[in-house]
C-alpha positions in Angstrom: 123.5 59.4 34.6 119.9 58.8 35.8 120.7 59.2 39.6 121.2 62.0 41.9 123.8 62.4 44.0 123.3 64.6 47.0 125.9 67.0 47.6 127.7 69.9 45.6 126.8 70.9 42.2 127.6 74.1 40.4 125.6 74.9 37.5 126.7 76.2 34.1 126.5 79.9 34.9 128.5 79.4 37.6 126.8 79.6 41.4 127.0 76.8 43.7 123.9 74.6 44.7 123.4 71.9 47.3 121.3 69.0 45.9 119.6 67.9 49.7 116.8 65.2 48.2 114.4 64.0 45.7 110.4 64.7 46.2 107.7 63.7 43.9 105.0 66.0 42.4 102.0 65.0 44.7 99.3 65.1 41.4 101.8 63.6 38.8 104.3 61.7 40.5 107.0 63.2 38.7 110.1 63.1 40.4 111.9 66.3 41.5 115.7 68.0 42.9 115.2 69.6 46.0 118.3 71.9 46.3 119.6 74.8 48.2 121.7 77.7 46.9 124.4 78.1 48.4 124.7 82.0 48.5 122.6 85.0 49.6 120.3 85.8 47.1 116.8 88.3 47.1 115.1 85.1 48.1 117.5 84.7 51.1 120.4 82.8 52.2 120.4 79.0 51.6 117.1 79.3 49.5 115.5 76.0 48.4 114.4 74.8 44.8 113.2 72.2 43.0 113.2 71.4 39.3 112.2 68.2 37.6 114.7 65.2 37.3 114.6 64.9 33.7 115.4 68.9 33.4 118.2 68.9 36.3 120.2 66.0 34.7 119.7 67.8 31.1 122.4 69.1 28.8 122.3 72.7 27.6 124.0 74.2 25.1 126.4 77.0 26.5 128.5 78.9 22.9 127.7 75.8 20.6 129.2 73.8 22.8 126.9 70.4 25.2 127.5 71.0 29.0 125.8 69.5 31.7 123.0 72.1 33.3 124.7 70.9 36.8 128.2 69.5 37.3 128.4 67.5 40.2 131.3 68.8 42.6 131.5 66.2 45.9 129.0 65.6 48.9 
């Protein structure tokens, strides 16, 4: 899965994101998830972050086991 799909993703430890778009890195061109969380958090409610591509569609390895860093939910 090399695309994004916006909409609901939850990540493996659990909380609840919002993928909203796709940016580049203005010096490297790298392509980047801009996503929202999708509770209150020290950084406020509905915070936004961005990670690289490559990293968001990664698999990590959660109790020796491959899981996806973010499970897509529905948009």
């Amino acid at each position: 899965m090399n695309e994004i799909k916006l909409g609901r993703y939850e990540h493996y430890k659990g909380k609840q994101y919002e993928v909203v778009g796709l940016a580049r890195h203005s010096e490297t061109l790298e392509e980047l998830v801009v996503y929202k969380a999708l509770y209150k958090s020290e950084f406020g409610e509905n915070a936004l972050w961005v990670r690289p591509k490559e990293m968001f569609l990664e698999m990590v390895e959660v109790e020796s086991e491959k899981v996806a860093r973010f499970k897509y939910l529905k948009s």
